[in-house]
PQR file of N, CA, C, O and H, with PARSE charges and radii, in Angstrom:
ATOM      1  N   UNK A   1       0.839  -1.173   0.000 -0.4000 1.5000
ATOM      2  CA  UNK A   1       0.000   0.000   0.000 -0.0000 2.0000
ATOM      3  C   UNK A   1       0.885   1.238   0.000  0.5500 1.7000
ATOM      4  O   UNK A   1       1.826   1.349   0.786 -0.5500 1.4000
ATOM      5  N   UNK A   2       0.550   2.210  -0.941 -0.4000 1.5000
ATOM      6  CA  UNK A   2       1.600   3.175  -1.007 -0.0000 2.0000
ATOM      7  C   UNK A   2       0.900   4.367  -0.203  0.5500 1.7000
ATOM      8  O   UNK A   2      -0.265   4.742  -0.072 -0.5500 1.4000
ATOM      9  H   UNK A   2      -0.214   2.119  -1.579  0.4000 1.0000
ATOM     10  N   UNK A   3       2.042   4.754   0.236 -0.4000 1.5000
ATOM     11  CA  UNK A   3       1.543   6.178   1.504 -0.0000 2.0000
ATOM     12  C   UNK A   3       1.546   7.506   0.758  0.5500 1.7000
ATOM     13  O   UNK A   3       2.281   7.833  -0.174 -0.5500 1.4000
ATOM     14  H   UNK A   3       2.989   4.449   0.129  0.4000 1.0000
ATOM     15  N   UNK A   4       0.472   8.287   1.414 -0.4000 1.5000
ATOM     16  CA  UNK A   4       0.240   9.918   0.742 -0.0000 2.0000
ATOM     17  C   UNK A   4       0.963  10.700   1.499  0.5500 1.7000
ATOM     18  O   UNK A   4       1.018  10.417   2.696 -0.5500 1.4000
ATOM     19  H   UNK A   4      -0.125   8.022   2.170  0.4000 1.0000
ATOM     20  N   UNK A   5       1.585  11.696   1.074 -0.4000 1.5000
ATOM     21  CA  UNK A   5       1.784  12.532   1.689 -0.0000 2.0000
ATOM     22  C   UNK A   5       1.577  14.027   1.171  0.5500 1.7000
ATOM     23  O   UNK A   5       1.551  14.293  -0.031 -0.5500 1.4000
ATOM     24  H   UNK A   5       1.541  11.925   0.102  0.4000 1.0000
ATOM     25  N   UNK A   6       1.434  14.972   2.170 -0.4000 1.5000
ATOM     26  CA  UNK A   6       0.380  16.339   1.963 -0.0000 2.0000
ATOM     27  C   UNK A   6       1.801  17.114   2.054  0.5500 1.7000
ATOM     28  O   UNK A   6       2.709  17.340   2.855 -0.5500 1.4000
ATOM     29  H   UNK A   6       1.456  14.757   3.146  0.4000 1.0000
ATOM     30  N   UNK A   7       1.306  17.442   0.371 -0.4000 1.5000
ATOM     31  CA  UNK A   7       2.813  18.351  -0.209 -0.0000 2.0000
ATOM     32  C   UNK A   7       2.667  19.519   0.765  0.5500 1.7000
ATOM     33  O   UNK A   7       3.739  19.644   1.357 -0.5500 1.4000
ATOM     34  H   UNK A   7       0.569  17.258  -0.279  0.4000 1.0000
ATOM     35  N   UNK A   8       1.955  20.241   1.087 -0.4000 1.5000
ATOM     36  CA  UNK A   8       1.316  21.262   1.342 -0.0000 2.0000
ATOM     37  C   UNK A   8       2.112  21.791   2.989  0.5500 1.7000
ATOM     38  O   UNK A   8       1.590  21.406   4.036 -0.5500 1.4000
ATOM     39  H   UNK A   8       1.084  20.139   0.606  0.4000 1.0000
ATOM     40  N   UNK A   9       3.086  22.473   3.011 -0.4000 1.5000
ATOM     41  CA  UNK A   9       3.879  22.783   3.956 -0.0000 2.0000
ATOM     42  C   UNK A   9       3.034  24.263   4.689  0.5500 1.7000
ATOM     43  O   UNK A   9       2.434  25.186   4.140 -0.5500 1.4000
ATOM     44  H   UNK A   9       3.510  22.785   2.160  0.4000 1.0000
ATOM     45  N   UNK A  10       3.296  23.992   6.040 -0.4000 1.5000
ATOM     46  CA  UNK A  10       2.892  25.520   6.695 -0.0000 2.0000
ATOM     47  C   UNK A  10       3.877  26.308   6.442  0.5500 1.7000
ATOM     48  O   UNK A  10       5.076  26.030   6.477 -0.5500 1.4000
ATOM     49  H   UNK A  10       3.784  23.241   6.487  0.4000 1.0000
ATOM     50  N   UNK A  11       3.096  27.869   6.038 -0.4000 1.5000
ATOM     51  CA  UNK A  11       4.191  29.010   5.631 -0.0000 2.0000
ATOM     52  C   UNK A  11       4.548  29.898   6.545  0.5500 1.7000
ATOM     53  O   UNK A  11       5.527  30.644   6.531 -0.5500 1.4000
ATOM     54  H   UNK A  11       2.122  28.095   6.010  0.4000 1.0000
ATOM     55  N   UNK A  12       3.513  29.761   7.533 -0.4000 1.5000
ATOM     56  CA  UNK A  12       3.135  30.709   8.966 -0.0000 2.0000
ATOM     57  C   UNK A  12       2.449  30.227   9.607  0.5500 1.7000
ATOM     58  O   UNK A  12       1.324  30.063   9.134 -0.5500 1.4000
ATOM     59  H   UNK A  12       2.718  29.155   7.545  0.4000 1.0000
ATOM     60  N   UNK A  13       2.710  29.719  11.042 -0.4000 1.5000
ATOM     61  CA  UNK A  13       2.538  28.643  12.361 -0.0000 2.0000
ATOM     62  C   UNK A  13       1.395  29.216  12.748  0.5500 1.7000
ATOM     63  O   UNK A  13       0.309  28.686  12.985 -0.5500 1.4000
ATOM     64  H   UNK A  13       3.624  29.852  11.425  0.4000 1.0000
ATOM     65  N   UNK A  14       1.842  30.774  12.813 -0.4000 1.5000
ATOM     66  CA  UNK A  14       0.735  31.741  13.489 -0.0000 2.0000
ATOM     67  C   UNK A  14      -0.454  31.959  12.598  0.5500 1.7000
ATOM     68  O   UNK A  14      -1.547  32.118  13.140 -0.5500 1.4000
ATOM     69  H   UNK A  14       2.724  31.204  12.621  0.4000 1.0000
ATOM     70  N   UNK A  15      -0.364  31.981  11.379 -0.4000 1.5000
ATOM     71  CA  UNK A  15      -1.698  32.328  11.200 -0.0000 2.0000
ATOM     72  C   UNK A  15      -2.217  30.551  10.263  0.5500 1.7000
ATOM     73  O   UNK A  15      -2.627  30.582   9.103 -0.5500 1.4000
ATOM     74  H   UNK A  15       0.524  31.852  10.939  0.4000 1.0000
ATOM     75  N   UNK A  16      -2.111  29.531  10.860 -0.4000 1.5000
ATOM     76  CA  UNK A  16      -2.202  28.483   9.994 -0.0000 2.0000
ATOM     77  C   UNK A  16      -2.687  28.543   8.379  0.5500 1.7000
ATOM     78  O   UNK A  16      -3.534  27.901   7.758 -0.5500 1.4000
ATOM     79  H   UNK A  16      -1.778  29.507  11.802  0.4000 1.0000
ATOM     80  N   UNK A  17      -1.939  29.403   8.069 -0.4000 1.5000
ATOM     81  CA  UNK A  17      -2.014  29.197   6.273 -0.0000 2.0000
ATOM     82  C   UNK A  17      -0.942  28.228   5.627  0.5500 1.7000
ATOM     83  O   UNK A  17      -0.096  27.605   6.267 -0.5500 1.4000
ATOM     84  H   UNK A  17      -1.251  29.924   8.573  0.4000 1.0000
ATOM     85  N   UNK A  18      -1.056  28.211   4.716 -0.4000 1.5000
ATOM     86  CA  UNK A  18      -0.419  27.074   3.810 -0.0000 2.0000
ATOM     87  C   UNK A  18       0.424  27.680   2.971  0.5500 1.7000
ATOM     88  O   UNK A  18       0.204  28.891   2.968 -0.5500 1.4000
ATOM     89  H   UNK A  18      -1.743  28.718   4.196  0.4000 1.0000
ATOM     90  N   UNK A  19       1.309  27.363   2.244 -0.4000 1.5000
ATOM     91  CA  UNK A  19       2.281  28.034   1.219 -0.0000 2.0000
ATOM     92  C   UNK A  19       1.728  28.117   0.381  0.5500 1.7000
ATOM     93  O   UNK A  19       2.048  29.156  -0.197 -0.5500 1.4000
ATOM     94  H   UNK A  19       1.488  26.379   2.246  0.4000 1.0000
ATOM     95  N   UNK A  20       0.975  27.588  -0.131 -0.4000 1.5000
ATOM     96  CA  UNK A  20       0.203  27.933  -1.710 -0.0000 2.0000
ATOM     97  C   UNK A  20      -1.067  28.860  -1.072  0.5500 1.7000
ATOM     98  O   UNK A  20      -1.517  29.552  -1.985 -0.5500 1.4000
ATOM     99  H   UNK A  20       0.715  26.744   0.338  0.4000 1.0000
ATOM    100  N   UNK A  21      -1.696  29.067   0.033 -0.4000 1.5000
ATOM    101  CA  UNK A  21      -2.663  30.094   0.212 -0.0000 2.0000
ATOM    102  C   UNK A  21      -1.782  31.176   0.394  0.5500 1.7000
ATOM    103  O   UNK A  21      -2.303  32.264   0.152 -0.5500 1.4000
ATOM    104  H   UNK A  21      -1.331  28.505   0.775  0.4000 1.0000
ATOM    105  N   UNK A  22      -0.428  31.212   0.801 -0.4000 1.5000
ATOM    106  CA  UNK A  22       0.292  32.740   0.851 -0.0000 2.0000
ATOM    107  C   UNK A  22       0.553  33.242  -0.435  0.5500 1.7000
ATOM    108  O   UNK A  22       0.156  34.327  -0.861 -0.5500 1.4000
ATOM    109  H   UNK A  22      -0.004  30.327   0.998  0.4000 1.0000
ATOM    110  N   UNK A  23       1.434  32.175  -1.215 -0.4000 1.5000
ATOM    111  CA  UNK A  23       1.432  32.614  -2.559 -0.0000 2.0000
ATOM    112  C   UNK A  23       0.459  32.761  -3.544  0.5500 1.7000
ATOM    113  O   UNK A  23       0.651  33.375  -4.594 -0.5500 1.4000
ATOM    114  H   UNK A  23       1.757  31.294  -0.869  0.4000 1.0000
ATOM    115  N   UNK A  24      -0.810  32.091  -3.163 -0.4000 1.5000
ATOM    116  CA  UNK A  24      -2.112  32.893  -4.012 -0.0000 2.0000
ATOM    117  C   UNK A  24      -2.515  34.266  -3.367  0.5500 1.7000
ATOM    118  O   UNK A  24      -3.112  35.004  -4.152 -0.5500 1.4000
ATOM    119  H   UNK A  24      -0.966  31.593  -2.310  0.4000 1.0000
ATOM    120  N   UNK A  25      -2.329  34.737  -2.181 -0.4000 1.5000
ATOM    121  CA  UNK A  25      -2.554  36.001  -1.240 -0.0000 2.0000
ATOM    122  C   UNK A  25      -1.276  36.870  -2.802  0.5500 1.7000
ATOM    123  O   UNK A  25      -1.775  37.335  -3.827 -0.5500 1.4000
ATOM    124  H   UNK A  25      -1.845  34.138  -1.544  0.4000 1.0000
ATOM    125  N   UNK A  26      -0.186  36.865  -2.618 -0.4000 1.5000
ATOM    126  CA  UNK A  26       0.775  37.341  -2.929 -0.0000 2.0000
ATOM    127  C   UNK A  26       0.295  37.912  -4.697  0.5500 1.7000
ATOM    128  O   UNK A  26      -0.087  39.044  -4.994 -0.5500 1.4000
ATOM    129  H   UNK A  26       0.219  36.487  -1.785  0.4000 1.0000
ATOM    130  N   UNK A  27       0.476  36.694  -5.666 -0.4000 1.5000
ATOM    131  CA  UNK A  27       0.083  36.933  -6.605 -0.0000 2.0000
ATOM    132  C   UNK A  27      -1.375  37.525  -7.048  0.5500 1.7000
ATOM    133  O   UNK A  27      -1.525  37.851  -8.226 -0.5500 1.4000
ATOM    134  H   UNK A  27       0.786  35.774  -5.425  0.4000 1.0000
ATOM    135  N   UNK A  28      -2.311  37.649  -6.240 -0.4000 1.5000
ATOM    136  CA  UNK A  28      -3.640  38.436  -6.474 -0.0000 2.0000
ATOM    137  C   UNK A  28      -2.953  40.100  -6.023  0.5500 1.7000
ATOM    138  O   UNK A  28      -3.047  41.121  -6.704 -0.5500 1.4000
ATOM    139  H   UNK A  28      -2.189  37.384  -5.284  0.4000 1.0000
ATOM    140  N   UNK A  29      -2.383  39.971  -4.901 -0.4000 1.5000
ATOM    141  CA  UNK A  29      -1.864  41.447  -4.724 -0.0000 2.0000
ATOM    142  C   UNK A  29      -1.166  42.001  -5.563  0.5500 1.7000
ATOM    143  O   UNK A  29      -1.484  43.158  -5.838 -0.5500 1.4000
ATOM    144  H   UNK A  29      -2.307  39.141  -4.348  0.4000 1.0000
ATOM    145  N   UNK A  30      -0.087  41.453  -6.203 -0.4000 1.5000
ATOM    146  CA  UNK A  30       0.473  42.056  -7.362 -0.0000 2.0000
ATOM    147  C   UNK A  30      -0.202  41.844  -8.430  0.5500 1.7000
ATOM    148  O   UNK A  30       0.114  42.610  -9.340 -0.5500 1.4000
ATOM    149  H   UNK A  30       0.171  40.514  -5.979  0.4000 1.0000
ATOM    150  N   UNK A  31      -0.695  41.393  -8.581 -0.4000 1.5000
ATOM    151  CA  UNK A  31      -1.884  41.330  -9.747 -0.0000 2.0000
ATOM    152  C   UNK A  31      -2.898  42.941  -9.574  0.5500 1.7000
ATOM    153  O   UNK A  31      -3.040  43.698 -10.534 -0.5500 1.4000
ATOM    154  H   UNK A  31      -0.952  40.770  -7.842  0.4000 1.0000
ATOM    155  N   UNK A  32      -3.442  43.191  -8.340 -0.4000 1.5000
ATOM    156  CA  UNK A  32      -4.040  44.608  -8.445 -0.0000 2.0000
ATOM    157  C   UNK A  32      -3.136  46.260  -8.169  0.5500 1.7000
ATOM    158  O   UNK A  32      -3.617  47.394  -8.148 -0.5500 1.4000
ATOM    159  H   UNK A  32      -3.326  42.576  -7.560  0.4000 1.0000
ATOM    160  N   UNK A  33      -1.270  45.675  -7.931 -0.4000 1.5000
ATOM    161  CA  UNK A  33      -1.112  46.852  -7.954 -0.0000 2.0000
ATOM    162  C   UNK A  33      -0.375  46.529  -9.416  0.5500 1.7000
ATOM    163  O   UNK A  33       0.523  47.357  -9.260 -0.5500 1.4000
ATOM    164  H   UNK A  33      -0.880  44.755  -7.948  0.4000 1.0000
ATOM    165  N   UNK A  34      -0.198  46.178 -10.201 -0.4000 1.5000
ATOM    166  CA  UNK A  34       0.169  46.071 -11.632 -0.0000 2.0000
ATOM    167  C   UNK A  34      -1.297  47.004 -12.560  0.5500 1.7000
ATOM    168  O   UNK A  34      -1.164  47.879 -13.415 -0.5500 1.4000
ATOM    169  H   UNK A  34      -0.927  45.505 -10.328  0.4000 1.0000
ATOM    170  N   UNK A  35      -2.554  46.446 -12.027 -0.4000 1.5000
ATOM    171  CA  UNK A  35      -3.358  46.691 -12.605 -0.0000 2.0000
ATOM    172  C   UNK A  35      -3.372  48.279 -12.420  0.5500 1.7000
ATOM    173  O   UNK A  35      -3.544  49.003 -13.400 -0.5500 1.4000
ATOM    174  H   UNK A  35      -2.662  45.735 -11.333  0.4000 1.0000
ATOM    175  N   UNK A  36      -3.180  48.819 -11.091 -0.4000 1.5000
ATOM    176  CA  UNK A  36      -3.414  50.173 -10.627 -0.0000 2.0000
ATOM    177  C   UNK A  36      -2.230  50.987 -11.786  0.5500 1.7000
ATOM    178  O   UNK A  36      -2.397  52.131 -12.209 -0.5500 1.4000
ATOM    179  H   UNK A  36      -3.040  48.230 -10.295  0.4000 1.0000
ATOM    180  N   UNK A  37      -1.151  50.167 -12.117 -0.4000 1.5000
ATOM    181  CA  UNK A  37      -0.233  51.103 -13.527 -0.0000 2.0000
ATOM    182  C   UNK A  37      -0.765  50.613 -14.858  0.5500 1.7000
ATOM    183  O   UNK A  37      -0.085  50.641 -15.884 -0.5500 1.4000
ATOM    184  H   UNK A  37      -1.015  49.238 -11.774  0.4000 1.0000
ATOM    185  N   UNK A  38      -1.562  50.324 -14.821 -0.4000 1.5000
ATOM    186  CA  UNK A  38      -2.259  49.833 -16.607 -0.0000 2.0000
ATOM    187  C   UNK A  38      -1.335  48.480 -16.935  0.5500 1.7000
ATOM    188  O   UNK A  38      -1.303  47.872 -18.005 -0.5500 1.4000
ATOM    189  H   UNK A  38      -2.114  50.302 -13.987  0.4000 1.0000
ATOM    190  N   UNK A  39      -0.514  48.148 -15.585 -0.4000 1.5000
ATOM    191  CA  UNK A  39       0.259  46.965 -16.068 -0.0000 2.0000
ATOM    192  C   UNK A  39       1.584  46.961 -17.180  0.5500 1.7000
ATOM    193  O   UNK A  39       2.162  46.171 -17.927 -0.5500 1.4000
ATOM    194  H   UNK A  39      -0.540  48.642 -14.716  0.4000 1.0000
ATOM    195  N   UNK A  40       1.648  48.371 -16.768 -0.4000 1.5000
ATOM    196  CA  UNK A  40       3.063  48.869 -17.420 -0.0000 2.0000
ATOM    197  C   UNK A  40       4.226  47.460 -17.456  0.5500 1.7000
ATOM    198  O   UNK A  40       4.358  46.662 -16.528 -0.5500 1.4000
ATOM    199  H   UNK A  40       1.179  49.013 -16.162  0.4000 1.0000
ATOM    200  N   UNK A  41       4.865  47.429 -18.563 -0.4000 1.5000
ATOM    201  CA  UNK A  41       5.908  46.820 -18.344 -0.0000 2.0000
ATOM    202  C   UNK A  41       6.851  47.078 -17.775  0.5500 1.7000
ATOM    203  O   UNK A  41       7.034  48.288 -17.642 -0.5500 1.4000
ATOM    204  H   UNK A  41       4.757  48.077 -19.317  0.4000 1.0000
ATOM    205  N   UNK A  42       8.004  46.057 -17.103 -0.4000 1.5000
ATOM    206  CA  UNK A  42       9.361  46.229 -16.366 -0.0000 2.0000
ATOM    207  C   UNK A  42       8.654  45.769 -15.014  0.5500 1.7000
ATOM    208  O   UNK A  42       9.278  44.859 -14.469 -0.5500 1.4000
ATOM    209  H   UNK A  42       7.855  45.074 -17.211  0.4000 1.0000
ATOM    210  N   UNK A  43       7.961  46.013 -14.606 -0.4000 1.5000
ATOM    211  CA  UNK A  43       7.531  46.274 -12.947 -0.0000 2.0000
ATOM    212  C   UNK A  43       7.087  44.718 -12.421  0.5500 1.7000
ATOM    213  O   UNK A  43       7.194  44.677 -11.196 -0.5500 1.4000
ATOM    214  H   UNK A  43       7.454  46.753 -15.049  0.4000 1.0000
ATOM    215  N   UNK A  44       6.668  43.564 -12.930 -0.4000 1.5000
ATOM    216  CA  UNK A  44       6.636  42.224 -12.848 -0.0000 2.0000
ATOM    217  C   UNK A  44       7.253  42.026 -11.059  0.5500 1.7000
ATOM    218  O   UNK A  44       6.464  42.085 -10.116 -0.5500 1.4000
ATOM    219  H   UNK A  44       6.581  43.598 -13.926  0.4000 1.0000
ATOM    220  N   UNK A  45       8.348  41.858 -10.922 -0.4000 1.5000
ATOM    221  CA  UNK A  45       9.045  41.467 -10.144 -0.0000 2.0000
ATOM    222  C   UNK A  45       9.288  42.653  -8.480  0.5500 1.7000
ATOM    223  O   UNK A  45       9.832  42.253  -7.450 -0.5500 1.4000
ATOM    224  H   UNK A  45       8.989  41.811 -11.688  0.4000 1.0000
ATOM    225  N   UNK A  46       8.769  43.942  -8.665 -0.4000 1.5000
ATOM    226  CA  UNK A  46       9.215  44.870  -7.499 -0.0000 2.0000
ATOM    227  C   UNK A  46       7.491  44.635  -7.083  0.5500 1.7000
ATOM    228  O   UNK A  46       7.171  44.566  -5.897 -0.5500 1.4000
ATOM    229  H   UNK A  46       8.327  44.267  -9.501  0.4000 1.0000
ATOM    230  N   UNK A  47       6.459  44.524  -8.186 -0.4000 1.5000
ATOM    231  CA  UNK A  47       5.051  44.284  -7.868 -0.0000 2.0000
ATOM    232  C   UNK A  47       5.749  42.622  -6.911  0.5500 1.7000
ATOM    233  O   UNK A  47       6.002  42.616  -5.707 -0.5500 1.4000
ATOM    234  H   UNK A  47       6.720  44.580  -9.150  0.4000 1.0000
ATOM    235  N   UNK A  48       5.829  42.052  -7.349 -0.4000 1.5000
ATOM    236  CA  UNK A  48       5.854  40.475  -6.145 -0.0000 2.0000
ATOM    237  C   UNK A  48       6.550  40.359  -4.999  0.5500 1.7000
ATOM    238  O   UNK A  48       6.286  39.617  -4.054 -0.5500 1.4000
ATOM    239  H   UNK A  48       5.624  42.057  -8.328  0.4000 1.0000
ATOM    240  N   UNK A  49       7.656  41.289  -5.135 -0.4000 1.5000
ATOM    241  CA  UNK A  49       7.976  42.000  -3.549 -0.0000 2.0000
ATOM    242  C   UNK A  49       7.554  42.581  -3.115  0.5500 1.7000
ATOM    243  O   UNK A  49       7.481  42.297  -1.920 -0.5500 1.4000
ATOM    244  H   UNK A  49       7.870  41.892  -5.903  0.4000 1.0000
ATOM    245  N   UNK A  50       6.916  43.810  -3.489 -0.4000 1.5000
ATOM    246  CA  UNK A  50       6.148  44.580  -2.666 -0.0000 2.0000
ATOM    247  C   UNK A  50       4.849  43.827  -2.023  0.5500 1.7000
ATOM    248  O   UNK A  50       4.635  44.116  -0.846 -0.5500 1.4000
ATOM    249  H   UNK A  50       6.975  44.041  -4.460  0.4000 1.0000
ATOM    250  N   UNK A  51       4.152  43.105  -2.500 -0.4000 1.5000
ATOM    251  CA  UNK A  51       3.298  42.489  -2.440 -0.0000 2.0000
ATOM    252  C   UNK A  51       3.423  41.125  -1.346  0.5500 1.7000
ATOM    253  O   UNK A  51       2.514  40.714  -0.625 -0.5500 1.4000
ATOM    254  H   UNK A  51       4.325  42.871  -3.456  0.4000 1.0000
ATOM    255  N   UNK A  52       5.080  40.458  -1.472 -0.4000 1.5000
ATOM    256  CA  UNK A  52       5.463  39.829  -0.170 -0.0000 2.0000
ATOM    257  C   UNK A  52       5.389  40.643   0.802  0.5500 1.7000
ATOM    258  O   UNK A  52       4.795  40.242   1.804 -0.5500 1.4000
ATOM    259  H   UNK A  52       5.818  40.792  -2.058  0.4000 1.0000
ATOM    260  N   UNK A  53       5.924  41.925   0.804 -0.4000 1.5000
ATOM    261  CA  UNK A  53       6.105  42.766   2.215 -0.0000 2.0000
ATOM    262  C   UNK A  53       4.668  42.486   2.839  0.5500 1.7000
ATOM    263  O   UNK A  53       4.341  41.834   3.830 -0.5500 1.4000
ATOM    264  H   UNK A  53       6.406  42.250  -0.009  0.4000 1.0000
ATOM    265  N   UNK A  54       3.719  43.405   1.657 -0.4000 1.5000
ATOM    266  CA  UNK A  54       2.366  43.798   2.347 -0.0000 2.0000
ATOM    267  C   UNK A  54       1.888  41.775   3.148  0.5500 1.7000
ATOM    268  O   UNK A  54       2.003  41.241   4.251 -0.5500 1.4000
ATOM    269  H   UNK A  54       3.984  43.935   0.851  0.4000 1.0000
ATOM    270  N   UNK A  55       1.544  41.490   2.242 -0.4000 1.5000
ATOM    271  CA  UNK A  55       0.961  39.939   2.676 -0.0000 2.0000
ATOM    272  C   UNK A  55       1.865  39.664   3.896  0.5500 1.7000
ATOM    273  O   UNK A  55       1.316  39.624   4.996 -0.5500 1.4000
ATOM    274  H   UNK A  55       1.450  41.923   1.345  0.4000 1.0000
ATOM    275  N   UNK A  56       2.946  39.508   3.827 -0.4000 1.5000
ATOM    276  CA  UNK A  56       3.966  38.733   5.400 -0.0000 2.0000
ATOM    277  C   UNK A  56       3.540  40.284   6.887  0.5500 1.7000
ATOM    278  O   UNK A  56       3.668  40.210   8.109 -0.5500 1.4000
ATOM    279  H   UNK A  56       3.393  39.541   2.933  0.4000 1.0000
ATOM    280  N   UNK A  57       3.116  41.305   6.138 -0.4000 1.5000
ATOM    281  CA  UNK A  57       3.392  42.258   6.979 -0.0000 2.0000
ATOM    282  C   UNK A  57       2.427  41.649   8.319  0.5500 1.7000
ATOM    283  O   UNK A  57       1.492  40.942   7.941 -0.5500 1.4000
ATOM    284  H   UNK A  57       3.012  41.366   5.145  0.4000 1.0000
ATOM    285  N   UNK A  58       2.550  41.851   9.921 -0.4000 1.5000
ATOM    286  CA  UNK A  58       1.689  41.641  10.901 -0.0000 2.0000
ATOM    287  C   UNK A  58       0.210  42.644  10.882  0.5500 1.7000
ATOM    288  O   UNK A  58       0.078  43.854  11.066 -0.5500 1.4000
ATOM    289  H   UNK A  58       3.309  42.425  10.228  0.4000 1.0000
ATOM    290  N   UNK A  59      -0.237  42.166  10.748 -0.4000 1.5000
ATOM    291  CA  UNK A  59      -1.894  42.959  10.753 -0.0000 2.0000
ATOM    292  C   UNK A  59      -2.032  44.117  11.975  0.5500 1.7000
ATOM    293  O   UNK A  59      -2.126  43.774  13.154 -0.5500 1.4000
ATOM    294  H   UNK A  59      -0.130  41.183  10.599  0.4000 1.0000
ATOM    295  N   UNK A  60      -2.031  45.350  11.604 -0.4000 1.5000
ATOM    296  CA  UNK A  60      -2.513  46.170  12.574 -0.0000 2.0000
ATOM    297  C   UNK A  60      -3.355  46.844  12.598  0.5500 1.7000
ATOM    298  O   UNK A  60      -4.266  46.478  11.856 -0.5500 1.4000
ATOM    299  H   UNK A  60      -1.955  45.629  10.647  0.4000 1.0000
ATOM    300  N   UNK A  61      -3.655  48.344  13.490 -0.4000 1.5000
ATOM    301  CA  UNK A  61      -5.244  48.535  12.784 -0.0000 2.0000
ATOM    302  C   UNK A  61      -5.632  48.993  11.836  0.5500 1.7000
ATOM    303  O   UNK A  61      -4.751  49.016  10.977 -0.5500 1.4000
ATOM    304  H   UNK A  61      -2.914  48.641  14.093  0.4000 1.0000
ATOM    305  N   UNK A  62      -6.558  49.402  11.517 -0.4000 1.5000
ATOM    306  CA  UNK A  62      -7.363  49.353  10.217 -0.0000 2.0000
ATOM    307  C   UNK A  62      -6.819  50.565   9.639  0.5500 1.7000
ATOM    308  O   UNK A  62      -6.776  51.533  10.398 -0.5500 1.4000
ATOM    309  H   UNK A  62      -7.274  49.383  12.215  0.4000 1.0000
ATOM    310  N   UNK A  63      -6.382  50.722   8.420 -0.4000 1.5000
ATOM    311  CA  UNK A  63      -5.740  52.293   7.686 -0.0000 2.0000
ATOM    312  C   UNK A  63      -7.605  53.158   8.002  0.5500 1.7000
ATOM    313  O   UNK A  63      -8.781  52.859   8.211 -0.5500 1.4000
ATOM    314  H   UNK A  63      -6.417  49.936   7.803  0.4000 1.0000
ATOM    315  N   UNK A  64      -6.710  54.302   7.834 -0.4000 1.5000
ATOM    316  CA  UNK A  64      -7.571  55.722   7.928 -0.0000 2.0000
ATOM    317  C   UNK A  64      -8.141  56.314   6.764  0.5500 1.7000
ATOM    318  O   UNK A  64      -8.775  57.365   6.854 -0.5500 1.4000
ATOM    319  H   UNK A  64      -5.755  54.545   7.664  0.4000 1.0000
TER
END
């Protein structure tokens, strides 16, 4: 009998998400600030960092 195993690694203990729910968090975010420049080219890659910052950032209160 062959054994399963759940590819699916925790990305953050604290907030029990999964690595593929962070990196779908991640890529929808750079996906709407790309959109906010008409999706200018060059910017691909500072959009998916910036977009790590915001997503990994600790939740505080609500912007003004």
């Amino acid at each position: 009998m062959k054994r399963t195993v759940d590819r699916k690694m925790s990305a953050s203990s604290t907030h029990g998400e999964t690595r593929s729910d962070r990196e779908t968090c991640i890529a929808v975010t750079a996906y709407y600030m790309a959109e906010k420049r008409n999706f200018a080219f060059g910017h691909a890659l500072n959009d998916w960092l910036a977009a790590e910052i915001r997503v990994d950032a600790p939740a505080g209160p609500p912007a003004r």
